[in-house]
C-alpha positions as CSV (number, residue, x, y, z in Angstrom):
1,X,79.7,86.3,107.7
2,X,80.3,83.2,105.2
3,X,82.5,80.6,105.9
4,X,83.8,78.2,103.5
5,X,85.3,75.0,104.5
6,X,87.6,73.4,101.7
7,X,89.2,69.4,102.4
8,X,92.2,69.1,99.7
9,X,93.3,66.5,98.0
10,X,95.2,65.8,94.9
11,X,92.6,65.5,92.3
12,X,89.5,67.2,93.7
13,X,88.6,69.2,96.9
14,X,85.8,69.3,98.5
15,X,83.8,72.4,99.8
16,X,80.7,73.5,101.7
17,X,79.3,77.2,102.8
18,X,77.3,78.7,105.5
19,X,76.3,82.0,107.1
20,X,77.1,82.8,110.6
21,X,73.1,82.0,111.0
22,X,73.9,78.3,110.4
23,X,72.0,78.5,107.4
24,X,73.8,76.1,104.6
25,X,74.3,78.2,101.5
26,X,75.7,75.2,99.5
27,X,75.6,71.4,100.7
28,X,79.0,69.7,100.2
29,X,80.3,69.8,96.6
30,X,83.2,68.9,94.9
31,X,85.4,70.7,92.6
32,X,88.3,69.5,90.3
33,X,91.9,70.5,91.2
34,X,92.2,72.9,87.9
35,X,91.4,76.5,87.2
36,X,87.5,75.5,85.8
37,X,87.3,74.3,89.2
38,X,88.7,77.2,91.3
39,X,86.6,79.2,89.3
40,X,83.5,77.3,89.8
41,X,84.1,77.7,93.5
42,X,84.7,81.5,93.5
43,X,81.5,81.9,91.0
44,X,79.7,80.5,94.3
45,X,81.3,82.5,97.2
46,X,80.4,85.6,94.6
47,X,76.7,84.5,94.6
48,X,76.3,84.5,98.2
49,X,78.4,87.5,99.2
50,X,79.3,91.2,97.2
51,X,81.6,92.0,99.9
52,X,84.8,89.5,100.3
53,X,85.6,91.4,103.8
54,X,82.6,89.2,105.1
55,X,84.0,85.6,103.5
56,X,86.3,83.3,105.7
57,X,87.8,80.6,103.7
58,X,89.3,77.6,106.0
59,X,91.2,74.8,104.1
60,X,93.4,71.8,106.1
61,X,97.3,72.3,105.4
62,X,98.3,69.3,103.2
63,X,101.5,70.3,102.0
64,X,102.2,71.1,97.9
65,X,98.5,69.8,97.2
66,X,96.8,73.5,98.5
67,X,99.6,75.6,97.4
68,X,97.8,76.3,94.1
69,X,94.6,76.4,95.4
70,X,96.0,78.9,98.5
71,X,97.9,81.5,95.4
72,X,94.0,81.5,93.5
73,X,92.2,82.3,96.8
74,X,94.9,84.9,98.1
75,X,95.0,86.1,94.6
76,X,90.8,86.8,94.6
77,X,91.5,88.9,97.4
78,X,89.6,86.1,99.7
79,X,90.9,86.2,103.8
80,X,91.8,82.5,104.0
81,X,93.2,80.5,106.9
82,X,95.5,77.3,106.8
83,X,94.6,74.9,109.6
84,X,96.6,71.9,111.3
85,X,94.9,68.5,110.3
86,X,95.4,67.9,114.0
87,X,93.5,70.3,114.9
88,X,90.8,69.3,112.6
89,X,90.8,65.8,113.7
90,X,90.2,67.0,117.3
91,X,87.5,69.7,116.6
92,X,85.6,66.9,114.6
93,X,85.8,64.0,117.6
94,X,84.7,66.9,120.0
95,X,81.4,66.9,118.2
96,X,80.3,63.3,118.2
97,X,81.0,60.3,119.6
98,X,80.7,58.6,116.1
99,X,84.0,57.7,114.3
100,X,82.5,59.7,111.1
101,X,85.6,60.3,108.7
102,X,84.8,61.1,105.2
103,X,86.1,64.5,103.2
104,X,82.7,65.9,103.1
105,X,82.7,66.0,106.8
106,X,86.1,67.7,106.9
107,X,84.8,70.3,104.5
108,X,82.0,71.1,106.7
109,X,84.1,70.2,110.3
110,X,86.2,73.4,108.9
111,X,83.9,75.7,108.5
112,X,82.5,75.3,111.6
113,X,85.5,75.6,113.5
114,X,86.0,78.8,112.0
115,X,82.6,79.8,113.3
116,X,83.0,78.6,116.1
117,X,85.4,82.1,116.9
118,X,88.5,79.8,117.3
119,X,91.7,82.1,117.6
120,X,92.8,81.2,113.5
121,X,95.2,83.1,111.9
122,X,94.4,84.2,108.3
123,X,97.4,83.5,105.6
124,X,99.0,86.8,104.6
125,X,101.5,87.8,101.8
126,X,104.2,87.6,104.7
127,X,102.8,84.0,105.0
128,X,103.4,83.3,101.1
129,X,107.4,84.6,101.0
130,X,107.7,82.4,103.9
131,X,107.1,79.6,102.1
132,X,108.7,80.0,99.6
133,X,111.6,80.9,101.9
134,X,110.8,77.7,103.6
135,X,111.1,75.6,100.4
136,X,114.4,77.3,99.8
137,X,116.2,76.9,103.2
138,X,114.7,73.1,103.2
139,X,115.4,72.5,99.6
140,X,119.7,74.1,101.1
141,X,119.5,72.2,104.0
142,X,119.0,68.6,102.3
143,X,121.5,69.7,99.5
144,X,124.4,70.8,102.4
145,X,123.3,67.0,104.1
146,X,124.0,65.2,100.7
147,X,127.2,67.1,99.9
148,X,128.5,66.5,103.8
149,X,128.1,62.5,103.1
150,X,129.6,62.4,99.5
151,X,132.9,64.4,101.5
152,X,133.0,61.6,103.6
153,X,133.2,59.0,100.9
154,X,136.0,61.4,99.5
155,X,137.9,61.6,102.8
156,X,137.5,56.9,102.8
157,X,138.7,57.1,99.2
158,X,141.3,58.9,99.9
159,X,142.7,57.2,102.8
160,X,142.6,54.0,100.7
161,X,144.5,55.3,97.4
162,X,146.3,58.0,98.9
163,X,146.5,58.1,102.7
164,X,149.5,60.5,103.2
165,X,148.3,63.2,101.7
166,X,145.5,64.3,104.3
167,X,148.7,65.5,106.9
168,X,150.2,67.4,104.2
169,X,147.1,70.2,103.8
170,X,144.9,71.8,106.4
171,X,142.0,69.7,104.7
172,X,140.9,67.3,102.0
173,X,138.2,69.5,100.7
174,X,139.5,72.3,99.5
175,X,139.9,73.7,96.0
176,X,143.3,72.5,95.2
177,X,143.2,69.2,96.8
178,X,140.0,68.2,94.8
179,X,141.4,69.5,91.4
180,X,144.9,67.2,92.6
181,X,142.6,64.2,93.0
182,X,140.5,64.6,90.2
183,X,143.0,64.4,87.8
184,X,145.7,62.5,90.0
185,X,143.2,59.8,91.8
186,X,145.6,57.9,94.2
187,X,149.0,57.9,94.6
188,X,150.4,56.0,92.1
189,X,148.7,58.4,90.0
190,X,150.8,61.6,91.8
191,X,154.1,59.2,91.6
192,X,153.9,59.3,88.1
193,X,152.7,63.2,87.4
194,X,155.1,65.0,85.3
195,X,156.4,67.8,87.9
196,X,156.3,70.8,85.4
197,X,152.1,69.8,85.2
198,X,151.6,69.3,89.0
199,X,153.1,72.2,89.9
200,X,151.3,74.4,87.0
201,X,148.4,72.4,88.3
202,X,148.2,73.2,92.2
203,X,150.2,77.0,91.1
204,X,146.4,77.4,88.9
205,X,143.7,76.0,91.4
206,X,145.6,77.5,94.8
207,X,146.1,81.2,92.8
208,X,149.9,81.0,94.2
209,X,149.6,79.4,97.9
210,X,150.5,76.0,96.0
211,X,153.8,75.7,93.7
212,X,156.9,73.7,92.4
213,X,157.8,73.0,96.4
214,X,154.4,71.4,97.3
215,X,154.5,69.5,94.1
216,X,157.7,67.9,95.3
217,X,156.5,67.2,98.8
218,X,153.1,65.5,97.2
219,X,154.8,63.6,94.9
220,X,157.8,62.2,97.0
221,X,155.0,61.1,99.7
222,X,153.0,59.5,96.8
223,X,156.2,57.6,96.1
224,X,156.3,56.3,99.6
225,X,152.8,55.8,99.9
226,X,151.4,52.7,101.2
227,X,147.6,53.6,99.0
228,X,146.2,50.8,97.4
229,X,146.2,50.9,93.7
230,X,143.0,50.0,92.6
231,X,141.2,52.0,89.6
232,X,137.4,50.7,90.7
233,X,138.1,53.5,93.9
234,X,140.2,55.8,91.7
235,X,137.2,56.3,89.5
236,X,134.6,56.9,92.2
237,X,137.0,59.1,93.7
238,X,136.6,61.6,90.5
239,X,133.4,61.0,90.4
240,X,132.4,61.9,93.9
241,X,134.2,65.1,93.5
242,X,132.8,65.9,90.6
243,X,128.9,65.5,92.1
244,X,130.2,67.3,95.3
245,X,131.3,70.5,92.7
246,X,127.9,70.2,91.3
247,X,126.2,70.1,94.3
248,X,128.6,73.3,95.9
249,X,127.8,74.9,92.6
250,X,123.6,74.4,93.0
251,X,124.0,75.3,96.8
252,X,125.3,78.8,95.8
253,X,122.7,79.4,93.6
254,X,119.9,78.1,96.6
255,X,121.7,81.0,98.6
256,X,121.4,83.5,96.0
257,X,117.9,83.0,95.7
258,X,117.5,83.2,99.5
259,X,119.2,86.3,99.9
260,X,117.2,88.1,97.4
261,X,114.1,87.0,99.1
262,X,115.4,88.1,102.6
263,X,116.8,91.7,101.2
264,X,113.1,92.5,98.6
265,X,110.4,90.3,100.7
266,X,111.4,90.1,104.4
267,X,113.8,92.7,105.5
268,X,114.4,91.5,109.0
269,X,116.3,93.0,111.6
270,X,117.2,89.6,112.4
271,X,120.5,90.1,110.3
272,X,121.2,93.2,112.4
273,X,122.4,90.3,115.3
274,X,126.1,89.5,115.0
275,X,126.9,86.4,113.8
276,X,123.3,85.5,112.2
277,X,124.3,85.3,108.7
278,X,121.6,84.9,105.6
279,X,121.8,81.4,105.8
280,X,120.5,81.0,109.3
281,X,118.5,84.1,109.7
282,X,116.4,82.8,106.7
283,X,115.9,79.2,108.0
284,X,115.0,80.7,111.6
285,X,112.2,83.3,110.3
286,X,110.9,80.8,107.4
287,X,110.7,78.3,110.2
288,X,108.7,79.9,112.3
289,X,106.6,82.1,109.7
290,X,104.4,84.6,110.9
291,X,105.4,85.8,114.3
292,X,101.9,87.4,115.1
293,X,100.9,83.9,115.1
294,X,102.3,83.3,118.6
295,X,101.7,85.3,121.5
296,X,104.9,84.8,123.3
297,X,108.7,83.6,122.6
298,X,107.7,80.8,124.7
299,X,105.8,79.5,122.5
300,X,108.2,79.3,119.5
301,X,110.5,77.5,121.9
302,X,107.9,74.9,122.3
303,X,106.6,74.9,117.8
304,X,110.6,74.4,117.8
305,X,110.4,71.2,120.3
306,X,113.1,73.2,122.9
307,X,110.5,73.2,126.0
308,X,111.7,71.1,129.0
309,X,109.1,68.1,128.8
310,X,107.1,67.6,132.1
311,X,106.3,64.0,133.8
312,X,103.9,64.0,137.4
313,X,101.7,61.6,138.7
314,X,101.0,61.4,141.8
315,X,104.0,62.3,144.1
316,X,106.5,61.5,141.4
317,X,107.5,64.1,139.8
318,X,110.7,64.6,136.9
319,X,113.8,65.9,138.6
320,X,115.7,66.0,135.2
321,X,113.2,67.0,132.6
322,X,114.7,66.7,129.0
323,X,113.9,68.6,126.0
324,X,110.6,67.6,124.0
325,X,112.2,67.4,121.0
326,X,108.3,67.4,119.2
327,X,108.7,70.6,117.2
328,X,110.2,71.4,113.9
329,X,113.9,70.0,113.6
330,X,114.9,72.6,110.7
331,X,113.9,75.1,113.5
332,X,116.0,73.3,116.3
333,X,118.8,72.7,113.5
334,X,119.1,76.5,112.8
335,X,118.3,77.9,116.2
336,X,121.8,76.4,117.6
337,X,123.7,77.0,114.9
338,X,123.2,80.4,115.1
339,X,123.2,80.3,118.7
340,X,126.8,79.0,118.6
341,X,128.0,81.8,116.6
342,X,125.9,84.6,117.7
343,X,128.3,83.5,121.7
344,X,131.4,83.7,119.7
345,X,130.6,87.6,117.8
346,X,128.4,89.0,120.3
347,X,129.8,90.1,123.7
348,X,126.8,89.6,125.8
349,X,125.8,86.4,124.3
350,X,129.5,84.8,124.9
351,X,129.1,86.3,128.6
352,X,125.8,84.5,129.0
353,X,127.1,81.3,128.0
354,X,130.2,81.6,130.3
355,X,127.9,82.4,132.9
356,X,125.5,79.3,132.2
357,X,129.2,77.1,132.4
358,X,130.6,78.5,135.1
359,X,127.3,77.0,136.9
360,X,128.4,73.7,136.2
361,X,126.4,73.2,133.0
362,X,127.1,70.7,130.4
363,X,127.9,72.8,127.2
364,X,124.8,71.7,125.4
365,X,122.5,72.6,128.7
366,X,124.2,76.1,128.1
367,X,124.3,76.8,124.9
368,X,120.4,75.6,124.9
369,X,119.9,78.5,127.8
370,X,122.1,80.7,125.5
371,X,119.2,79.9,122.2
372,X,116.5,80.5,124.7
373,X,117.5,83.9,125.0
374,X,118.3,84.4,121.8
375,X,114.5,83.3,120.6
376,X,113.5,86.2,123.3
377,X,115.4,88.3,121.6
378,X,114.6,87.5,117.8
379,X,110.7,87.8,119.0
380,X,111.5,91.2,120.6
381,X,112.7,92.8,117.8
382,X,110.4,91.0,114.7
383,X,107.7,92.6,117.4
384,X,109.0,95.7,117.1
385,X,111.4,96.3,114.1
386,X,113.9,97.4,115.4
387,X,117.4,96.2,115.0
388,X,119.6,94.7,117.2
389,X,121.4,96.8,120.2
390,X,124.4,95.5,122.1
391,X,124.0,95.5,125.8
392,X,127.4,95.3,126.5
């Protein structure tokens, strides 16, 4: 076997190959971070070795600075393995005593771990969707974040220039009430609409719900109103809604792209669960990547942080262990979420959680027993394929 060992970083990498012998086919070299030096690289791994099935190529996962670097090896047909820094870092103390730290070492720390017969997992084309899946839900999850705190600035603004008119609708941010404000920003603004406009207005952006009546009602409470009238919060006001109908607008397009992914590149049984929706289920799998990477559901529960942490020493021991909290957030985030709506559809998921509260659980505690069984479940059928079968 060869084994190259590749430290990244943003302008060159570094590299060094060996046999399974031990024998060092090329001392630590460095190669630029552009196609003349990809190329150089695979020019060597081709000297030493006809038969790819028989090169290992380990590289350190640094985020966007290997994804190029990752496509060209994948591309060459080359079985390559992303590795944890972490574990790196560890492997490399394990073998001296010496604080030794430089990227040459890494380079050559990597390629012995992977002959070392450490239980790696190669990257696969499964692997690459789910990054780009990952960078999607991510890229969704920051955008829905932003928007969320730009609706509360609407929802301030709102009760400073026009404070009535959040009891006359079911909610601020809908479609008619942001066209009202964006065009009527307070309610001296409303006071002084022509009718015939505000009613043609709301009539337009509600399709019907909204007419002449509502008009009335929202400008005889603008008359009354105690807002402020001040035009520094009347502009921010339109403006805010008009980022927040960008940032809707760029959101839907984020989802589109997801669901293509999930329905050409994954097709996972995990939208066969009621209540999972594309949104979630894509978050969940990208999350947690390839499943044949852990051996039991356990073990996503503790990548996602949701195992009960455990404290002993001595005779002490935690009665009321809490959850670790350590793993990936974005996993956490989407695994309740979907939790809470997979109770609500599903019949043997609500009864679980009734179950778990009729205990005497604390919602949360419940709802966390409820996602526990739901990760079971989700690892079950990615196992196995199969879609999802009621029990009730």
């Amino acid at each position: 076997m060869i084994y190259v060992g590749i430290d990244v970083a943003k302008d060159t990498h570094d590299c060094f190959i060996t046999n399974s012998d031990g024998e060092v086919l090329f001392k630590a070299f460095t190669i630029s971070n552009n196609r003349d030096g990809f190329e150089s690289l695979f020019q060597r791994i081709e000297s030493v070795s006809d038969d790819f099935s028989k090169v290992k190529v380990g590289l350190e996962a640094t985020g966007h600075y290997s994804y190029n670097l990752l496509g060209f090896l994948l591309d060459k047909g080359l079985t390559t393995f992303v590795i944890n820094p972490l574990h790196t870092n560890l492997y490399r103390k394990s073998l001296s005593l010496r604080k030794t730290k430089t990227d040459k070492v890494d380079s050559r720390t990597i390629a012995t771990m992977m002959m070392s017969d450490m239980n790696l997992k190669s990257y696969s084309d499964t692997s690459y969707h789910n990054e780009e899946l990952k960078s999607l839900t991510r890229y969704r999850f920051d955008k829905v974040k932003e928007r969320a705190k730009l609706k509360s600035s609407v929802s301030r603004l709102a009760t400073i220039l026009f404070p009535e008119l959040e009891k006359l609708v079911p909610t601020l941010h809908i479609i008619s009430v942001y066209a009202l404000l964006s065009e009527f920003p307070g309610a001296s603004h409303v006071a002084s609409a022509h009718l015939t406009r505000l009613s043609n207005l709301l009539a337009e952006v509600s399709k019907g719900r909204y007419g002449k009546d509502t008009a009335i009602l929202f400008r005889e409470a603008a008359r009354n109103s105690i807002g402020s009238v001040m035009p520094a919060k009347s502009l921010e006001l339109k403006h805010t809604i008009r980022l927040i109908q960008e940032l809707t607008a760029e959101i839907d397009e984020i989802e589109l792209a997801i669901k293509q992914i999930m329905d050409e590149e994954i097709q996972s049984p995990i939208l066969t669960i009621p209540g999972i929706s594309y949104r979630m289920g894509a978050m969940i799998l990208a999350e947690i990547g390839d499943f044949s990477r852990f051996d039991s559901a356990d073990k996503i529960l503790a990548y996602a942080g949701m195992s009960p942490s455990t404290y002993q020493s001595g005779q002490l021991d935690n009665c009321y262990s809490h959850m670790e909290k350590r793993g990936s957030r974005y996993l956490r985030y989407a695994l309740y979420n979907a939790t809470k709506y997979v109770c609500h559809w599903d019949e043997a998921f609500g009864a679980y959680l009734e179950k778990k509260r009729s205990e005497g659980k604390h919602y949360n505690v419940a709802l966390s027993h409820a996602t526990k069984k739901l990760v079971r479940l989700i690892f079950a059928m990615e196992r196995s394929g199969q879609p999802y079968r009621a029990t009730i």
